[in-house]
C-alpha positions in Angstrom: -216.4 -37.2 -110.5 -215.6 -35.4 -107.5 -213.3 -32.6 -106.7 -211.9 -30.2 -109.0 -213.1 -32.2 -111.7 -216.7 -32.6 -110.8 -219.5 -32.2 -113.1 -216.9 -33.5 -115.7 -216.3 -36.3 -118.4 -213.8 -39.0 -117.3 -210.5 -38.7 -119.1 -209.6 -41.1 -122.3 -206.9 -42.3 -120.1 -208.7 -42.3 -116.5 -211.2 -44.9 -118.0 -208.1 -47.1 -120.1 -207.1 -47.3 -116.8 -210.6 -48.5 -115.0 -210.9 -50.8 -117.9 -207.5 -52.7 -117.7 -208.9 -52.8 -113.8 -212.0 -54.5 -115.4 -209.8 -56.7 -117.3 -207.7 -58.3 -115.0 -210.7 -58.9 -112.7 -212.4 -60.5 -115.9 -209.2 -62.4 -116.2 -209.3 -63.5 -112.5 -212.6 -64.4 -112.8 -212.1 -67.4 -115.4 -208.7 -68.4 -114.0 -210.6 -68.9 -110.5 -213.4 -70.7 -112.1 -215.9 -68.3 -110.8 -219.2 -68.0 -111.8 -219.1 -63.8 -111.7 -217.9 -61.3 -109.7 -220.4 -58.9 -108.2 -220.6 -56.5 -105.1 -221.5 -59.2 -102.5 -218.4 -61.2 -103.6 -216.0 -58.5 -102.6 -215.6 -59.4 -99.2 -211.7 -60.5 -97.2 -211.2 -63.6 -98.9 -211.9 -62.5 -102.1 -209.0 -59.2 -101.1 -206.3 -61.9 -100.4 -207.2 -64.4 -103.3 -206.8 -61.5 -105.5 -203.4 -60.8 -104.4 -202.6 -64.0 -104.4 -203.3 -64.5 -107.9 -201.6 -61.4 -108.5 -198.6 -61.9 -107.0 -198.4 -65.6 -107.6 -200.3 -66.8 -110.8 -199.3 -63.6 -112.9 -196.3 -61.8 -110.3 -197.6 -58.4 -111.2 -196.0 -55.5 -109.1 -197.3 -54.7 -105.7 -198.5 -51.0 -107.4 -200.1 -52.7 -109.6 -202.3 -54.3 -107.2 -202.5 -51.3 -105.8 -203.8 -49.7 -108.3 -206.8 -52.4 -109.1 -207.7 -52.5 -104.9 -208.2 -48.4 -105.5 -210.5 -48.5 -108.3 -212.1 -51.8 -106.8 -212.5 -49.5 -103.6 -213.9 -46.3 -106.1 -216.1 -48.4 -108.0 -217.8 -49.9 -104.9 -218.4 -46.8 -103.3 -219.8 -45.1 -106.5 -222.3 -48.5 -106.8 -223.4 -47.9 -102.6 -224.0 -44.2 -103.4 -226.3 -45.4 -106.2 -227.8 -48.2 -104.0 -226.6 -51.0 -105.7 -225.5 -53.1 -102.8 -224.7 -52.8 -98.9 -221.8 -54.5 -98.7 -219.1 -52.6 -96.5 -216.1 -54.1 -96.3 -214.3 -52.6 -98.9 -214.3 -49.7 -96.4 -212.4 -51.8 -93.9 -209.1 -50.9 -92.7 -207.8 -54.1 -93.8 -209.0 -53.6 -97.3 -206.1 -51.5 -98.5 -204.8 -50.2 -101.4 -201.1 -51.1 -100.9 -198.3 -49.4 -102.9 -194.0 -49.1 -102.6 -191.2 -46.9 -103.4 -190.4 -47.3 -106.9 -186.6 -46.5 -107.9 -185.9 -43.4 -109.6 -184.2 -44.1 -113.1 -183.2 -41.2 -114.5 -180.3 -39.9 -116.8 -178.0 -37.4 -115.9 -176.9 -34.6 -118.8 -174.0 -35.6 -119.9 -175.6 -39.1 -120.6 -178.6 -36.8 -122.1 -175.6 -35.2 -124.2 -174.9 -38.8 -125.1 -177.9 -40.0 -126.5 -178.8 -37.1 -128.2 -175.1 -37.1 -129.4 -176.0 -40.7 -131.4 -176.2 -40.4 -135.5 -179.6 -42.0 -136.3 -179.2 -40.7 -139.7 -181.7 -42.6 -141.9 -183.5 -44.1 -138.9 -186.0 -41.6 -138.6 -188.7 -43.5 -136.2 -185.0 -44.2 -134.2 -184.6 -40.4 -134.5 -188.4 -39.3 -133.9 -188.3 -41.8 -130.7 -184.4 -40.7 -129.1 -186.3 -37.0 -129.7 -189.6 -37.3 -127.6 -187.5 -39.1 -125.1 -185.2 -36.0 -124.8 -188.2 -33.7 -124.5 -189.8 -35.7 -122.4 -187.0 -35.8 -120.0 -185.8 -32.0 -120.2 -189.3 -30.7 -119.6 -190.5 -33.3 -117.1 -193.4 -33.9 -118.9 -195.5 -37.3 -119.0 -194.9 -39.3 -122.1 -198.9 -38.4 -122.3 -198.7 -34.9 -123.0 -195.2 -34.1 -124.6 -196.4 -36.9 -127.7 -199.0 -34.2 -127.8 -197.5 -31.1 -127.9 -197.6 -29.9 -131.5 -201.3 -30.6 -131.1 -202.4 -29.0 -127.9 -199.1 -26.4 -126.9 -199.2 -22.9 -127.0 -195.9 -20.7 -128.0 -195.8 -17.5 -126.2 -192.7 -15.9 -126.4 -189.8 -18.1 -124.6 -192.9 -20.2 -122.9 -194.8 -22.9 -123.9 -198.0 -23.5 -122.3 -199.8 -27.1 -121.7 -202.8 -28.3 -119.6 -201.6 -31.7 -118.5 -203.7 -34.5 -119.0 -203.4 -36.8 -116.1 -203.8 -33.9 -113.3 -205.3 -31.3 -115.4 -202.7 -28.3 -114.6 -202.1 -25.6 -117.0 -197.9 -26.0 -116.9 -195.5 -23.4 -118.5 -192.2 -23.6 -119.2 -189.4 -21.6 -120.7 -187.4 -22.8 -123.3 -184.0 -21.2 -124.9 -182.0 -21.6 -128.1 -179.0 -23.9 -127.4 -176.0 -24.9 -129.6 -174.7 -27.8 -126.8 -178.2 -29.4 -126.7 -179.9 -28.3 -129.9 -182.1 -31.1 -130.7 -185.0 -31.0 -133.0 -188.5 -32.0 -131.9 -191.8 -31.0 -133.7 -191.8 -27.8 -131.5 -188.5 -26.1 -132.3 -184.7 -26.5 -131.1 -185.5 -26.4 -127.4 -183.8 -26.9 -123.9 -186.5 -26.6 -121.5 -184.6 -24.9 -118.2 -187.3 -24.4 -116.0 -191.6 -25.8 -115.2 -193.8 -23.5 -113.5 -197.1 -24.8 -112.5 -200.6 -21.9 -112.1 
């Protein structure tokens, strides 16, 4: 890896990510009829088939595609470096990782208030699930790292502290005692009111 990161192991979810990648291109292989897929193949009609089959055999999202024409683009640069082909074209201008606005869904708090307000008395997976979703959306976390928290947090004082998993920041954030929103969660009785990224 490059970056901040160099030097490093990938992350569990960094290569569930490259291989769903590898699995829809496995995918798009046998649907086309292909023989294989390898670094000469990836040229412009192979960039517009794929979005066609994308878009119109399986009507995935344009971020989606997106997503698979960025680690297309990492994984043949990573092979060049290594001298596994010569083929350029993934460099070209035209070969473009493509990606849109997606809405913002989020609750306000009085609907927070709401749902948290909801007796799931002897539904406790109900209960357990409503309760991550609060934390999650209090603290801003990823559903990644709040499922995580009684395992990796650290309590000090009115803060708890988190190294995120996706980006790999060390997060803080303070947390207070609340009788209006004073929902359990495997951490304590919290109402996250503020993050703080170092």
């Amino acid at each position: 890896m490059k970056g901040k990161r160099a030097g490093m192991r990938y992350r569990e979810n960094t290569i569930r990510s490259y291989e769903g990648s590898r699995t829809l291109l496995q995918e798009y292989v046998e649907h086309r009829k292909l023989k294989r897929l390898n670094f000469d193949n990836v040229t412009m009609d192979f960039y517009h088939d794929l979005r066609d089959y994308m878009f119109t055999d399986r009507i995935f999202s344009l971020n989606y595609f997106g997503k698979v024409i960025k680690h297309i683009k990492l994984f043949m640069g990573e092979a060049k470096e290594l001298g596994w082909h010569a083929n350029e074209i993934y460099k070209s201008k035209a070969f473009i990782k493509v990606e849109e606005e997606t809405d913002a869904v989020y609750n306000d708090i009085e609907q927070l208030e709401a749902i948290h307000s909801v007796d799931l008395t002897g539904h406790p997976g109900l209960k357990n699930a409503r309760d991550l979703y609060l934390l999650g959306a209090w603290s801003g976390l990823r559903f990644q790292d709040y499922s995580v928290l009684a395992d990796k947090a650290r309590v000090h004082g009115d803060f708890i502290h988190i190294e995120t998993e996706k980006q790999g920041f060390s997060l803080q954030f303070l947390y207070c005692r609340s009788p209006v929103k004073s929902w359990k969660t495997t951490v304590g009785k919290m109402e996250p009111t503020f993050i703080q990224s170092r």
